[in-house]
NULUMMI-498303 format. One record per residue (C-alpha): residue in one letter; x, y, z; residue number from 1. Coordinates in pm, 1 decimal, decimal comma. Example, Ala and Ser with C-alpha at 12.3 -4.5 7.8 and 13.67 -1.06 7.14 Angstrom:
2
<pt a; <1230,0; -450,0; 780,0>; 1>,
<pt s; <1367,0; -106,0; 714,0>; 2>,
# end
This chain:
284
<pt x; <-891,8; -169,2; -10128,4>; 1>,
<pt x; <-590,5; -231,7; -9925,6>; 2>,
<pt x; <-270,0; -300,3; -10093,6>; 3>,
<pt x; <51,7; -461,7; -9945,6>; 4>,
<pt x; <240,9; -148,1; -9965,4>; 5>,
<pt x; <-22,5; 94,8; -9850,3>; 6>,
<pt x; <-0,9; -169,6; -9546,8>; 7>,
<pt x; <365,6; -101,4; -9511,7>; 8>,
<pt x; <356,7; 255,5; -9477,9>; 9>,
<pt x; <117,3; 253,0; -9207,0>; 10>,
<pt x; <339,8; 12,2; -9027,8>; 11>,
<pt x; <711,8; 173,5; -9108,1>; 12>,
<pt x; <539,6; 545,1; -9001,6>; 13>,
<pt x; <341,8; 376,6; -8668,3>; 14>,
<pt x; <663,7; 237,8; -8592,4>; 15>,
<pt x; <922,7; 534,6; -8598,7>; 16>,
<pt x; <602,8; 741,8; -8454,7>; 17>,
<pt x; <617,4; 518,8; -8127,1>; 18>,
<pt x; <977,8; 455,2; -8106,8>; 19>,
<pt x; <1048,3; 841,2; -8118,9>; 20>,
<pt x; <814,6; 991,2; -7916,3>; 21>,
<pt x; <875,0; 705,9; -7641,8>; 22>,
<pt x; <1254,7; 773,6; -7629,3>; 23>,
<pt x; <1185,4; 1199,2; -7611,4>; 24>,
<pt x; <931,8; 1202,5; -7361,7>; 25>,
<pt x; <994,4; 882,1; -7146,2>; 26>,
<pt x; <1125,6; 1118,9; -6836,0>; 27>,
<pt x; <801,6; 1282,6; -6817,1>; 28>,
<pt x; <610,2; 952,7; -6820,7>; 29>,
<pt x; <796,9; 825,7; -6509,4>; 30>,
<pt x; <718,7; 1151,5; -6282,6>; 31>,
<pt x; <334,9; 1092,2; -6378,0>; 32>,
<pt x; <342,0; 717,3; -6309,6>; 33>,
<pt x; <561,2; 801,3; -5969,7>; 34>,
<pt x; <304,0; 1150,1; -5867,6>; 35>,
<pt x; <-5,4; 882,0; -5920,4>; 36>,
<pt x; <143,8; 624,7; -5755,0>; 37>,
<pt x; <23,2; 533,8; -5378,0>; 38>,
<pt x; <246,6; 689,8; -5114,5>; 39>,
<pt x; <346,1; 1016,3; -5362,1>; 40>,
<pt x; <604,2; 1175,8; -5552,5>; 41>,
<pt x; <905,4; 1076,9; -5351,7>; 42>,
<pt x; <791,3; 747,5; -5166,8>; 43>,
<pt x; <800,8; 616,8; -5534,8>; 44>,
<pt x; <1136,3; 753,5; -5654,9>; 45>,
<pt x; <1181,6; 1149,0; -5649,1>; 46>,
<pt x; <1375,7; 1248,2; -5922,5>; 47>,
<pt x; <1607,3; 956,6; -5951,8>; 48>,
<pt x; <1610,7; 712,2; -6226,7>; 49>,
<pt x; <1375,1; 880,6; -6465,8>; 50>,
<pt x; <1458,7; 587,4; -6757,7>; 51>,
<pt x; <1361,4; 316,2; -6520,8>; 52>,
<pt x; <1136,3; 80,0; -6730,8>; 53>,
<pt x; <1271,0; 239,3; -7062,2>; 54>,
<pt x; <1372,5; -121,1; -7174,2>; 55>,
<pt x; <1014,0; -214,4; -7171,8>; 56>,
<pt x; <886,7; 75,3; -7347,5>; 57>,
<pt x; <1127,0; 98,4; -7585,0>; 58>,
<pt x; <1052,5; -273,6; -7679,1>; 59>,
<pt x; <663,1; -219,1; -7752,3>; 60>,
<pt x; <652,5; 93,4; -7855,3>; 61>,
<pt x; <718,0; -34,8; -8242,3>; 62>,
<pt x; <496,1; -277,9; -8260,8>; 63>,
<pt x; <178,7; -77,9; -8065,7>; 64>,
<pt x; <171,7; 215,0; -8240,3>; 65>,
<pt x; <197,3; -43,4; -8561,8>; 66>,
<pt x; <-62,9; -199,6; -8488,1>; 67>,
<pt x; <-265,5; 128,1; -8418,0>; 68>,
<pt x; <-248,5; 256,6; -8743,1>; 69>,
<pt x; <-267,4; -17,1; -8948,5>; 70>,
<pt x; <-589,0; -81,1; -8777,1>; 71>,
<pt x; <-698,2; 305,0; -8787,3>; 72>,
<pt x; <-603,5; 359,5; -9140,3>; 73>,
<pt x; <-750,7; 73,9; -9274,4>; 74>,
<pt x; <-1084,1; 119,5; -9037,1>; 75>,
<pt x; <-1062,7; 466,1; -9184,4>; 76>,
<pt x; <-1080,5; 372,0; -9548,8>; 77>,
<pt x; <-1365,6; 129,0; -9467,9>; 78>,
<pt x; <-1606,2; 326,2; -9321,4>; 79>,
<pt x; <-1538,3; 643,9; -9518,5>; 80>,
<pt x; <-1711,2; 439,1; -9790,6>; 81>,
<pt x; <-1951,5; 239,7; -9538,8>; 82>,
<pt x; <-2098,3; 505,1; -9295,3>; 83>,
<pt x; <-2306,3; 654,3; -9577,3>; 84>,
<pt x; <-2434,7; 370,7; -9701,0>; 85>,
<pt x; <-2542,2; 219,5; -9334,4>; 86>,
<pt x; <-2652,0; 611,0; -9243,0>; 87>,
<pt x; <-2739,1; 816,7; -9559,0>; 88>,
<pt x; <-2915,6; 1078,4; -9327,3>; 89>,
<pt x; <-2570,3; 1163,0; -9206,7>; 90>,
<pt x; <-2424,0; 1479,2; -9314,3>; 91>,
<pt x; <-2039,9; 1443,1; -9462,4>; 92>,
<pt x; <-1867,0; 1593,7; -9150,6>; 93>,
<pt x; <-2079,8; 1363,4; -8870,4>; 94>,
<pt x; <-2013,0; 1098,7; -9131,0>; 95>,
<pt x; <-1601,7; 1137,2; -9109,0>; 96>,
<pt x; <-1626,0; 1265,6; -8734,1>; 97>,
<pt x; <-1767,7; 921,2; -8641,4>; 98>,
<pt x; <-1556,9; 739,9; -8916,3>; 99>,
<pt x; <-1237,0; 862,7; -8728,5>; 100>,
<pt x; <-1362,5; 758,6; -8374,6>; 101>,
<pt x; <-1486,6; 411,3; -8433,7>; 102>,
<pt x; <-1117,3; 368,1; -8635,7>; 103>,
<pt x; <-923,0; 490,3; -8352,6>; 104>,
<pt x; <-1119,2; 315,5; -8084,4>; 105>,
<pt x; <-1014,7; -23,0; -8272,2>; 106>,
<pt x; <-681,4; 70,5; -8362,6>; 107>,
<pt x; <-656,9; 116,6; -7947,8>; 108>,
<pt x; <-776,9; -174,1; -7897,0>; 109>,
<pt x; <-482,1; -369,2; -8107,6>; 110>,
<pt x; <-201,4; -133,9; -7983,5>; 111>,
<pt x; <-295,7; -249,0; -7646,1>; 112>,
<pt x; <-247,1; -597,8; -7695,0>; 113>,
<pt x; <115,0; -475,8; -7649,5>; 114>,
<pt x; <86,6; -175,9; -7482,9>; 115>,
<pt x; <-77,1; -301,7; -7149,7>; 116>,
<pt x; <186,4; -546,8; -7090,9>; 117>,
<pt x; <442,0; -335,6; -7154,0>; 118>,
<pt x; <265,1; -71,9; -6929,6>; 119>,
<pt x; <281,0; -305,5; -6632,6>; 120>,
<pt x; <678,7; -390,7; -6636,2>; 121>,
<pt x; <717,4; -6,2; -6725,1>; 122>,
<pt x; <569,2; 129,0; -6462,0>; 123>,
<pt x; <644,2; -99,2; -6154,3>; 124>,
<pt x; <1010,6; -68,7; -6240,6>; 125>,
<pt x; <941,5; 339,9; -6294,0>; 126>,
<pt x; <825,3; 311,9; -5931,8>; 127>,
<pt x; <1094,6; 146,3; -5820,3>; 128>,
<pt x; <937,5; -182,4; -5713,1>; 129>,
<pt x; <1206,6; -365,9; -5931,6>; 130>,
<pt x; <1536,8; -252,5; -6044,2>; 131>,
<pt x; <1462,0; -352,6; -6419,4>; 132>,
<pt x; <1215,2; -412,3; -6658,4>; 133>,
<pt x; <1362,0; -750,6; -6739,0>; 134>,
<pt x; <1343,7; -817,6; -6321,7>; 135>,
<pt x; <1005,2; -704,1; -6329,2>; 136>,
<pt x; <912,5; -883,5; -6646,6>; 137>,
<pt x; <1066,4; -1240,0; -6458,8>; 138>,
<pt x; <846,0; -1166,4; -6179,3>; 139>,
<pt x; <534,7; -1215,3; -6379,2>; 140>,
<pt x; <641,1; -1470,9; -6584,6>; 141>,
<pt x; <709,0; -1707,8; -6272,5>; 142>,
<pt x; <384,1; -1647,6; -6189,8>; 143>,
<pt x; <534,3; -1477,3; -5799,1>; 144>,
<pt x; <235,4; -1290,1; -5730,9>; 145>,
<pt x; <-14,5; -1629,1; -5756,5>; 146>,
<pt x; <-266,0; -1453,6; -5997,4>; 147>,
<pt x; <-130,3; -1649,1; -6352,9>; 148>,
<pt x; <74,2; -1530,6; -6579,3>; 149>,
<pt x; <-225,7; -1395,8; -6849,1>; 150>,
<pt x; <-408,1; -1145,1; -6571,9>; 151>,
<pt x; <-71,8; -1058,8; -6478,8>; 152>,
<pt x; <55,2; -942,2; -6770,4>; 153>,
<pt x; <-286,4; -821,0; -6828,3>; 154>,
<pt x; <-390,0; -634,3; -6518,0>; 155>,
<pt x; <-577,6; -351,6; -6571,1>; 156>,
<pt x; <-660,4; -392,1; -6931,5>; 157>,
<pt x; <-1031,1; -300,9; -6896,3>; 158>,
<pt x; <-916,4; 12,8; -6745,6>; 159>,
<pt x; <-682,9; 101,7; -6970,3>; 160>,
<pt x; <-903,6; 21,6; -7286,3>; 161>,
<pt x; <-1165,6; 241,8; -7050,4>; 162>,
<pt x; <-942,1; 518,6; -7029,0>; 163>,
<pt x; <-795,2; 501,4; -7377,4>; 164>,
<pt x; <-1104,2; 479,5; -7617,3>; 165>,
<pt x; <-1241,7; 803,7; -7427,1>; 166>,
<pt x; <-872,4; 972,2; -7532,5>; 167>,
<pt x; <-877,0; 845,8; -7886,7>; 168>,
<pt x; <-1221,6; 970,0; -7980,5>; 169>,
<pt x; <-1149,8; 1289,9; -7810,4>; 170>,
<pt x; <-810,0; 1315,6; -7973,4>; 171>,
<pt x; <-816,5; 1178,0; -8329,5>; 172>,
<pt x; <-1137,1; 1306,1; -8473,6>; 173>,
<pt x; <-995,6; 1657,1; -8316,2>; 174>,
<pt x; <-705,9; 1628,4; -8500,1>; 175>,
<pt x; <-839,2; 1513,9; -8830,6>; 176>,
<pt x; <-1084,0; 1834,7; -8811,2>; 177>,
<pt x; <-768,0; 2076,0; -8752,9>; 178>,
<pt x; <-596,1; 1939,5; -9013,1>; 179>,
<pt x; <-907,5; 1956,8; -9267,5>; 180>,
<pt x; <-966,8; 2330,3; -9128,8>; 181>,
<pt x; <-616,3; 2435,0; -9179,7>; 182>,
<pt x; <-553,5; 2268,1; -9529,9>; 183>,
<pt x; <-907,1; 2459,8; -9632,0>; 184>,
<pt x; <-840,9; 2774,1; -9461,9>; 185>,
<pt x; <-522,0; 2807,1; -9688,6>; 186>,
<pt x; <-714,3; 2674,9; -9993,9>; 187>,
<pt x; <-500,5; 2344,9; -10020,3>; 188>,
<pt x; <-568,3; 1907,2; -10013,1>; 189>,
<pt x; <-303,1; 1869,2; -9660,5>; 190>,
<pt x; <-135,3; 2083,1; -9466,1>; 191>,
<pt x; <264,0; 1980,8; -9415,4>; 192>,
<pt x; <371,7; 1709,8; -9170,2>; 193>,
<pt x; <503,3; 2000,6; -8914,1>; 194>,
<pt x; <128,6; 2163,0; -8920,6>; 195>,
<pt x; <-23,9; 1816,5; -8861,6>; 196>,
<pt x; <222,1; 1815,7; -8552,7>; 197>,
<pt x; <100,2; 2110,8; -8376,0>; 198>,
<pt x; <-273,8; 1988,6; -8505,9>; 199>,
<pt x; <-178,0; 1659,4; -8279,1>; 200>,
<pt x; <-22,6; 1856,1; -8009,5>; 201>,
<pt x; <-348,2; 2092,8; -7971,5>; 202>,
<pt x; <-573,6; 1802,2; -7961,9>; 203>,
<pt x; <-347,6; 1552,8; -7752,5>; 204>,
<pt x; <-322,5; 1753,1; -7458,5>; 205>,
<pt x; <-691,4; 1854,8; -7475,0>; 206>,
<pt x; <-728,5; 1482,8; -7469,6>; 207>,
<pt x; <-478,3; 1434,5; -7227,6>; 208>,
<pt x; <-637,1; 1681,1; -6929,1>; 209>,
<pt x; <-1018,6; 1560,4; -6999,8>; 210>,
<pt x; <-929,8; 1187,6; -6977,4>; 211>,
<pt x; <-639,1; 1251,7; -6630,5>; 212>,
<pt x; <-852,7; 1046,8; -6347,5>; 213>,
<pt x; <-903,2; 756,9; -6620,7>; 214>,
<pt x; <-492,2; 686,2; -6653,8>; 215>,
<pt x; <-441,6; 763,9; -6271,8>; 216>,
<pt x; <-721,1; 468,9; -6226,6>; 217>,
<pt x; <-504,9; 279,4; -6447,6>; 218>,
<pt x; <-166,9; 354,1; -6287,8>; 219>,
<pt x; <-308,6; 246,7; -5935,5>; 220>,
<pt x; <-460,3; -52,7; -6082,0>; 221>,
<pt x; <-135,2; -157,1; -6227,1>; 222>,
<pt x; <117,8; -85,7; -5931,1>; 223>,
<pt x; <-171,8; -277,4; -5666,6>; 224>,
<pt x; <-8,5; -622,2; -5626,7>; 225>,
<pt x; <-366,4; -754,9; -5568,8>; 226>,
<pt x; <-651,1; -738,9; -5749,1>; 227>,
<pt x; <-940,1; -482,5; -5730,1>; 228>,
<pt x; <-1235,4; -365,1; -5893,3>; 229>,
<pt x; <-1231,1; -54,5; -6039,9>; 230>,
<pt x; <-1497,9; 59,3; -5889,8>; 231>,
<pt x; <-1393,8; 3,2; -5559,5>; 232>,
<pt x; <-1049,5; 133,6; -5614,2>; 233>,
<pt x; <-1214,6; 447,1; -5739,1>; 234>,
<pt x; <-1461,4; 443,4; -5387,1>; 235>,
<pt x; <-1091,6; 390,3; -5196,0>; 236>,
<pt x; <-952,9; 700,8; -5326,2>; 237>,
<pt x; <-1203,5; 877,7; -5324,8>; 238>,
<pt x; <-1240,2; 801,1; -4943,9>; 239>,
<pt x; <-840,9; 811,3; -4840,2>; 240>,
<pt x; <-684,5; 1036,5; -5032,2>; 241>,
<pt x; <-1004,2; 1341,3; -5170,0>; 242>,
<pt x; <-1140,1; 1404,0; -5515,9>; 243>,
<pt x; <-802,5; 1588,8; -5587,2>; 244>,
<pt x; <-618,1; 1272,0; -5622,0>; 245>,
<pt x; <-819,1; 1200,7; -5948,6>; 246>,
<pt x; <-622,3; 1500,5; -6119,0>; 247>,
<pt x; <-237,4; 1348,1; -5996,4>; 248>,
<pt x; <-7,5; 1411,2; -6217,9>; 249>,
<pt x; <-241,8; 1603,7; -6489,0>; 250>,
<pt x; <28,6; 1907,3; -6572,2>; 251>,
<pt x; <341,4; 1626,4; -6633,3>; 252>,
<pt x; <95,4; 1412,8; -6849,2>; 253>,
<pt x; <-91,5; 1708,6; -7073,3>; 254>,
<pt x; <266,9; 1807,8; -7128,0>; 255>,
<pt x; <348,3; 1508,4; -7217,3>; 256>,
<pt x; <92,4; 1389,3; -7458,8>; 257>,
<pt x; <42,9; 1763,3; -7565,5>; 258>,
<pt x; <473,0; 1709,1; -7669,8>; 259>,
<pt x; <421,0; 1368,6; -7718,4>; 260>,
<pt x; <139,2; 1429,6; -7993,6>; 261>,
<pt x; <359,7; 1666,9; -8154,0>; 262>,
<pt x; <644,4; 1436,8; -8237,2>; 263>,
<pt x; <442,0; 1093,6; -8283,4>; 264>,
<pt x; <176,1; 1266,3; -8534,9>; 265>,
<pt x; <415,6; 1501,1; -8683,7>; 266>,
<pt x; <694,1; 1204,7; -8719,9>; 267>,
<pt x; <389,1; 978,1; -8876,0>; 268>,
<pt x; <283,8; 1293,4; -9136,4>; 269>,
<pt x; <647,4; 1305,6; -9232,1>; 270>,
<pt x; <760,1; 909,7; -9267,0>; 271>,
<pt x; <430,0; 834,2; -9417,5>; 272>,
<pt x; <422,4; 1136,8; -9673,4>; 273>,
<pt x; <852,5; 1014,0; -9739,0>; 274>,
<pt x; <735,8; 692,8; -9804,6>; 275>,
<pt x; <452,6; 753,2; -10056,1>; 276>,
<pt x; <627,8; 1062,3; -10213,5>; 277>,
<pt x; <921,1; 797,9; -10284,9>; 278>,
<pt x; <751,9; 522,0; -10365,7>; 279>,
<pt x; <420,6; 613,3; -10551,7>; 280>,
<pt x; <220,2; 439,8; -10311,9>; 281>,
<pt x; <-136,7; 539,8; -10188,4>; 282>,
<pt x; <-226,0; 571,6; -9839,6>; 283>,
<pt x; <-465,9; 371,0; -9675,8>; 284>,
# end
């Protein structure tokens, strides 16, 4: 059953998990967006303004990873309890492997009811087709480009749901199976928050490199100021600029996410292990 506060701490720890690793890694994010983006590296910006679009990202970042694990933990609890019953045949380690990837997959799909729009603004002012977020934002919202002001801010959502459900039931059950290895290996119920973080580092950046031409499909569908099937965007590339271009950016975003997973999972353990240590409450 999920209580009120068990509801809180998901959403207090989602939050400062976001906001922080956002804020720490938000450099690296721009080189990636700018090394995928059409034209290359320094067409799209070089090394200046690195916190272009920061405004943007700073703004969802609390309220997507929220969302995330509100949605994960709660899916979590569910089918922990449900799988068995629906699959008895299932042995107790498929059963929580496939628990943890049908939670993250909808927890992805919540956090990007922020995230994509967010993602847009972010990363055609981190390519320095506007000079702000807020300018970038305006653009959409006065409906410039003739495509609405829904697709707009909603451009590429198919491909970024494509490319982040692969990621989040690579990453997730990954990380819940180091952490369970770890915590048995040294004969204990959970390993400490920092332990988690280098269990959500390993299996972020493993993530990260398998799912690269996915997000560089995404960044190119973003940036294109007209519509295009995936597909055929994939064809294009394929065609103009080799099968390398699929792997842009792959060392600036595994070391990203790789860091990234770190600090949001290990700041997550922490907050969410403060807040029920202080507060007798239960996890979801």
């Amino acid at each position: 059953m999920v209580t009120s506060s068990a509801f809180v701490v998901s959403l207090i720890s989602g939050a400062a998990a976001g906001t922080s690793t956002d804020l720490a890694f938000f450099p690296i994010d721009t080189l990636k967006t700018r090394l995928q983006a059409k034209g290359g590296f320094f067409q799209n910006g070089g090394f200046r303004g690195l916190y272009k679009g920061l405004g943007s990202a700073v703004v969802a970042s609390a309220p997507s990873a929220s969302l995330f694990f509100i949605t994960y933990d709660t899916c979590k609890t569910y089918f922990k309890f449900k799988l068995p019953i629906l699959f008895p045949n299932l042995s107790i380690s498929n059963s929580n492997h496939l628990s943890h990837m049908i939670s993250a997959s909808f927890g992805e799909i919540m956090a990007c009811m922020v995230r994509v729009p967010a993602e847009i603004i972010k990363q055609r002012t981190q390519s320095l087709q506007f000079n702000s977020s807020l300018e970038s934002f305006k653009y959409i919202l006065l409906n410039k480009s003739g495509e609405g002001v829904f697709k707009g801010l909603y451009r590429g959502w198919g491909t970024t749901i494509m490319r982040e459900i692969p990621f989040t039931i690579i990453q997730f059950p990954l990380y819940e199976h180091l952490k369970l290895s770890w915590a048995k290996n040294e004969n204990i119920d959970k390993i400490s928050p920092i332990k988690g973080a280098i269990c959500g580092s390993i299996a972020g950046g493993i993530a990260a490199a398998i799912t690269t031409p996915l997000d560089v499909l995404k960044t190119r569908l973003m940036l294109n100021k007209e519509r295009i099937n995936v597909f055929k965007l994939a064809k294009n590339l394929f065609i103009e600029e080799g099968f390398k271009v699929f792997f842009s950016g792959i060392g600036p975003r595994t070391m990203w996410i790789s860091a990234g997973g770190a600090i949001f999972l290990g700041v997550y353990e922490t907050v969410s292990s403060f807040l029920v240590a202080n507060n007798n409450i239960k996890k979801l």
